[in-house]
C-alpha positions as CSV (number, residue, x, y, z in Angstrom):
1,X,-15.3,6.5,11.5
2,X,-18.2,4.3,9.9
3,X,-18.9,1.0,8.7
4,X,-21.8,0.3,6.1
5,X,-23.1,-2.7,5.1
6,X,-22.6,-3.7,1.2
7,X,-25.9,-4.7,-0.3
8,X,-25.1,-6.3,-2.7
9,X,-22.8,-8.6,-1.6
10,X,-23.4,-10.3,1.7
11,X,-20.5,-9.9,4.4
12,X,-19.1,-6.8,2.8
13,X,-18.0,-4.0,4.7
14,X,-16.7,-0.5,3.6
15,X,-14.7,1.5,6.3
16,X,-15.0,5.5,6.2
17,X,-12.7,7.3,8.1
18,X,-13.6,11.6,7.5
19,X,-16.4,10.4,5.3
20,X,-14.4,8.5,3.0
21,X,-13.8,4.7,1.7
22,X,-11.1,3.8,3.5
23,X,-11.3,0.0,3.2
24,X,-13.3,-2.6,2.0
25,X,-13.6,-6.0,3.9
26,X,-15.3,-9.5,3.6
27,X,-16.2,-10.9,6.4
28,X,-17.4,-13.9,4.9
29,X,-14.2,-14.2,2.4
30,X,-11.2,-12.9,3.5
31,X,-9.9,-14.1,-0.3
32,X,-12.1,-11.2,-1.9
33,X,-10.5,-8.0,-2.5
34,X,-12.9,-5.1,-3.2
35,X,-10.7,-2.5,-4.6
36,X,-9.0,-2.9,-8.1
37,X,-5.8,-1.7,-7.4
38,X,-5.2,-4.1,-4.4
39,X,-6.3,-6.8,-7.1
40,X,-3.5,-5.5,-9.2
41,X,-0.5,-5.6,-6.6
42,X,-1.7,-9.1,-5.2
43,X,-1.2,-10.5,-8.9
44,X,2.1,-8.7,-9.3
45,X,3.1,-10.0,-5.8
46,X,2.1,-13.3,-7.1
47,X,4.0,-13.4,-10.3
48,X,6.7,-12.2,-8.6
49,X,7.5,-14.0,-5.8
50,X,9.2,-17.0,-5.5
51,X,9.2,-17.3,-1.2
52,X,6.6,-19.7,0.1
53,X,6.6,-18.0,3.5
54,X,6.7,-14.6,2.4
55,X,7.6,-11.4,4.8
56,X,5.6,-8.5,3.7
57,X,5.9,-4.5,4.8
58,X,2.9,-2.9,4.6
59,X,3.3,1.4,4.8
60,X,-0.4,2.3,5.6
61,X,-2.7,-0.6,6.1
62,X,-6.0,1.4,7.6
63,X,-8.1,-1.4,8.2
64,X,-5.7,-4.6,7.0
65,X,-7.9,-5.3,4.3
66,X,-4.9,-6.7,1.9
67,X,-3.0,-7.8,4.9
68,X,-5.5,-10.3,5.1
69,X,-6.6,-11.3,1.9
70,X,-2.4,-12.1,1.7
71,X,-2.6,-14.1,5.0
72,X,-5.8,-16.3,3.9
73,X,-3.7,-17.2,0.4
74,X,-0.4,-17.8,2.2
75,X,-1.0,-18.4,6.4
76,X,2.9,-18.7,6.1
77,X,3.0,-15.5,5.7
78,X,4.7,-13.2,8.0
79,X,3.5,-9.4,8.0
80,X,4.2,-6.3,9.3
81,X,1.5,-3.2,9.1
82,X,2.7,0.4,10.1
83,X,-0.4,2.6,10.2
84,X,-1.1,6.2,11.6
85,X,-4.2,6.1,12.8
86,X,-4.1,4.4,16.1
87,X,-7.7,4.4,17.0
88,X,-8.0,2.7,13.3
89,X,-5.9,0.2,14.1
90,X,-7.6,-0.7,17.0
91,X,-10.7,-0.9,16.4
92,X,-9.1,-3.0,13.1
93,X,-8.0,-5.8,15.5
94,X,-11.6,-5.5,17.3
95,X,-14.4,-5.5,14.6
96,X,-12.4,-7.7,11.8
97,X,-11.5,-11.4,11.8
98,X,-7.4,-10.2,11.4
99,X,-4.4,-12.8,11.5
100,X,-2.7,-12.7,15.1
101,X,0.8,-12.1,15.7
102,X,3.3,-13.0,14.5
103,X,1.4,-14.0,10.9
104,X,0.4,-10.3,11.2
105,X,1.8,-7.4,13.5
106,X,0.3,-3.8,13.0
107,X,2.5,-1.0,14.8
108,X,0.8,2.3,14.8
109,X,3.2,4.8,14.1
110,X,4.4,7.1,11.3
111,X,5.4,4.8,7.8
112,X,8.7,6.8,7.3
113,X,9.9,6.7,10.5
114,X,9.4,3.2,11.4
115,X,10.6,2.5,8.2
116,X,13.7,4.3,8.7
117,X,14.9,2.8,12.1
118,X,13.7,-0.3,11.3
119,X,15.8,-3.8,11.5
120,X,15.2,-6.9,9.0
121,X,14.4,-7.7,5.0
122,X,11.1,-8.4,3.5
123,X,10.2,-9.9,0.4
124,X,7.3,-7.0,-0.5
125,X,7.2,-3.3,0.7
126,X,3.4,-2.1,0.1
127,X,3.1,2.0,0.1
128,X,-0.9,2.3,0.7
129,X,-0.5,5.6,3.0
130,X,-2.7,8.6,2.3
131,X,-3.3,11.7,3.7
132,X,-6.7,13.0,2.1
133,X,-6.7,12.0,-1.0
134,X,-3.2,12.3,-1.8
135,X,-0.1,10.0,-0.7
136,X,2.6,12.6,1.5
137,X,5.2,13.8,0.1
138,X,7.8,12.6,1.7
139,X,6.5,8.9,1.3
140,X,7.1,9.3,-2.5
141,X,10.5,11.0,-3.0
142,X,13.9,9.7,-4.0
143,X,15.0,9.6,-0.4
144,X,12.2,7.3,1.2
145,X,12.5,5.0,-2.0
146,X,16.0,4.1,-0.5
147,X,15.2,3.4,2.7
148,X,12.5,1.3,1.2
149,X,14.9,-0.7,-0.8
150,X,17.3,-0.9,2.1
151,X,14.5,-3.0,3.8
152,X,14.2,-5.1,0.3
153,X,15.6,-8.8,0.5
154,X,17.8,-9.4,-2.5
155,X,15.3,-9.6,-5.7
156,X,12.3,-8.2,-3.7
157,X,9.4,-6.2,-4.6
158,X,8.2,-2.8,-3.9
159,X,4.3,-1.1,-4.6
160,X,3.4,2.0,-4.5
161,X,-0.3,3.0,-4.7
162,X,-1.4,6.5,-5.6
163,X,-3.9,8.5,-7.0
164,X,-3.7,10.7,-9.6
165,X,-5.7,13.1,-12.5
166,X,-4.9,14.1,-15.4
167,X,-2.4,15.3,-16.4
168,X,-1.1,12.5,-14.3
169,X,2.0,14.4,-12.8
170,X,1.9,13.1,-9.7
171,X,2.7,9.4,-11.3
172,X,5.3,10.9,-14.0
173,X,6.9,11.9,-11.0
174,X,6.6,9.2,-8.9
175,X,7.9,6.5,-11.9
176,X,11.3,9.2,-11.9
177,X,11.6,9.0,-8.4
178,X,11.0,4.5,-8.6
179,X,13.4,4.3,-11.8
180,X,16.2,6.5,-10.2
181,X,16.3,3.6,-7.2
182,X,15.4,0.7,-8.6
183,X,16.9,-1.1,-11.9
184,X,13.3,-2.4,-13.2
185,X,10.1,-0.5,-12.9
186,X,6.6,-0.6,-14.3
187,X,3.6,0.6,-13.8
188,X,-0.2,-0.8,-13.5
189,X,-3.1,1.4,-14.7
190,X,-6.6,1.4,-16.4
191,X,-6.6,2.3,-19.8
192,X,-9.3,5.3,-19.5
193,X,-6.7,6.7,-16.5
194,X,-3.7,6.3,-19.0
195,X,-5.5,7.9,-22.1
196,X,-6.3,10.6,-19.0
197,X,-9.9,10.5,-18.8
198,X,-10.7,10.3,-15.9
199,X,-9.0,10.1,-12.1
200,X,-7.7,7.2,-10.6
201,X,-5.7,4.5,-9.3
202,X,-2.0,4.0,-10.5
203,X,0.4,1.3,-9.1
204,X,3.8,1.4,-9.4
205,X,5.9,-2.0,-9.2
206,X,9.5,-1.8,-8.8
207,X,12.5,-4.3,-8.4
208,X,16.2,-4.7,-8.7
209,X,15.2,-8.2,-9.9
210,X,13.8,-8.2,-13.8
211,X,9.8,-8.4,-13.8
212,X,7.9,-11.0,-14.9
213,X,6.8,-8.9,-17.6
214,X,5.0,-11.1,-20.1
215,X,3.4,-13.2,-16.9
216,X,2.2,-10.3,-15.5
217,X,1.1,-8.3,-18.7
218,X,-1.4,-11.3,-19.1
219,X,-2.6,-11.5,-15.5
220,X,-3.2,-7.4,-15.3
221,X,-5.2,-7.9,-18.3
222,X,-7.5,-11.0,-17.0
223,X,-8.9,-9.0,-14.7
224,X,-12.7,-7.7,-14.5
225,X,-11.0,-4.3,-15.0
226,X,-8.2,-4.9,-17.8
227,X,-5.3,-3.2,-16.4
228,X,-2.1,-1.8,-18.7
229,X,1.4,-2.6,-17.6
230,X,3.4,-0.1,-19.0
231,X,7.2,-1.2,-19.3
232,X,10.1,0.1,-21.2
233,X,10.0,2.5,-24.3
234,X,6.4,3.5,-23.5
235,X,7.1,4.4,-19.4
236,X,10.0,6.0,-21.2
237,X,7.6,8.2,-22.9
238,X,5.0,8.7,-19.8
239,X,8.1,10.0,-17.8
240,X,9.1,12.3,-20.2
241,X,11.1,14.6,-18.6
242,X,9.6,14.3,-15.1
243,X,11.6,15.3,-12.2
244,X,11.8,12.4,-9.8
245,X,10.8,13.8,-6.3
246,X,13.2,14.8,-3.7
247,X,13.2,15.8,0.4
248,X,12.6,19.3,1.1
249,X,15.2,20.6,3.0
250,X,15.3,19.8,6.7
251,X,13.9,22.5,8.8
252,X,16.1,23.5,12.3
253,X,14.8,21.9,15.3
254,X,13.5,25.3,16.8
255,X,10.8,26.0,13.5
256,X,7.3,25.1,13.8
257,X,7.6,21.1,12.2
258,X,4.7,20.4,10.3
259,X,1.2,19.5,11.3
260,X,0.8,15.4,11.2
261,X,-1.1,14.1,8.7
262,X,-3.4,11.7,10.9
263,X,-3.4,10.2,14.5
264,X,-1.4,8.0,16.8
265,X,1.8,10.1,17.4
266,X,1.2,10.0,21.0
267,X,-0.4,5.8,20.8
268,X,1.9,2.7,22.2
269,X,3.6,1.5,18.9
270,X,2.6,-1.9,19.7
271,X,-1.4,-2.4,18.4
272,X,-1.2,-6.4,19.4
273,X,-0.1,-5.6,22.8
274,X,-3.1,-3.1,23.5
275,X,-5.9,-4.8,21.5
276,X,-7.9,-7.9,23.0
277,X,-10.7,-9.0,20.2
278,X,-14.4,-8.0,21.3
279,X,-16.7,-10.8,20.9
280,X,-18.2,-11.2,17.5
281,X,-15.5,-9.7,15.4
282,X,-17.5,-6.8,14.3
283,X,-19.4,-3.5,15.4
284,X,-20.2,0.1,14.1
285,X,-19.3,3.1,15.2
């Protein structure tokens, strides 16, 4: 795990965990959010929201980068982060300027899990859980999009972040999976990813509540990287006939289970109850 400096914008740190970005935070402006696609769920959070003390699930949060962008917007906020990596999380609450509970809680644990057993309604669910450069599998099926929703307050909003090239199956797939659960669902990308020119970042935003779709059509496309919303006939088309994605069958007890995609099986669940800030916010590893 490494932090390196931005030099171009002073107070700017990128997070590499295995030698890749993992997140991006400002330690001068917690408001500033580095990555497009977390620029792209914050405004479809925003334009569909109507809570002024929203209560926010994030699945993944590595280094509570969006977490807290959300909590310098709206300090009434109250979130939740599940995260994997333990030592991640930690070392979250010690080098960055992060919210204290209960305006923001991280358990370290595994997303599906927590998610499953957990009690309470939220206003958002965020999925922003990767394992290499690919979300796991059983965070994007038919299955864990149910247990998501379960967790949904009436009218609330679910985002899913993914990566995908073309031919973009992995999002075809995904967008099956979202519009077998949920009654309205779009999807946020960059034109050159769309036309499938290059790799990228695809969001997918989900409700039973109707999207704000004109609102948001014009906010995705004020931003410094125009972003496409695509809605109706046209995700109709980019499904095609896409199989939405469903659990593998459950293997006995007694078979080898699969190896964990990160750290922090064996980690107290309870980050805020381990973690005392180190002076001066920040360090390096």
């Amino acid at each position: 795990m490494e932090l390196e400096g931005d030099p171009d914008r002073p107070g700017g740190v990128m997070v590499f965990v295995n030698g890749v970005e993992s997140s991006y935070v400002d330690l001068e402006d917690p408001r500033h959010l580095e990555f497009e696609y977390m620029q792209q769920m914050l405004l479809a959070m925003h334009d569909h929201l109507e809570a002024e003390a929203p209560r926010i699930l994030h699945l993944g949060g590595a280094a509570c980068a969006f977490a807290r962008t959300i909590h310098a917007l709206h300090p009434r906020a109250r979130q939740l982060v599940v995260e994997l990596d333990g030592e991640l999380a930690r070392r979250a609450r010690e080098w960055f300027d992060l919210p204290r509970s209960p305006a923001l809680r991280i358990r370290v644990g595994e997303a599906r899990s927590e998610l499953e057993v957990m009690a309470g309604t939220f206003d958002v669910v965020v999925r922003d859980a990767f394992a290499g450069a690919r979300v796991p599998e059983h965070l994007t099926t038919v299955e864990f999009l149910h247990a998501a929703r379960a967790r949904l307050a009436a009218g609330g909003l679910y985002l899913g972040n993914l990566v995908d090239a073309p031919p973009l199956t992995v999002a075809r797939r995904e967008v099956a999976s979202a519009r077998e659960v949920f009654a309205h669902v779009a999807l946020a990308v960059e034109p050159p990813i769309l036309k499938q020119r290059r790799f990228g970042n695809v969001v997918v935003v989900a409700s039973d509540r109707p999207l704000p779709l004109q609102r948001l059509t014009r906010s995705l496309l004020s931003l410094p990287a125009p972003v496409r919303l695509v809605v109706d006939r046209e995700l109709d088309a980019f499904t095609g006939t896409a199989a939405p994605l469903r659990d593998a069958p459950t293997a006995p007890d007694n078979e080898a289970r699969p190896e964990s995609e990160g750290e922090g099986d064996d980690t107290p669940a309870d980050v805020d109850a381990q973690v005392r800030p180190a002076p001066g916010g920040t360090g390096r590893t």
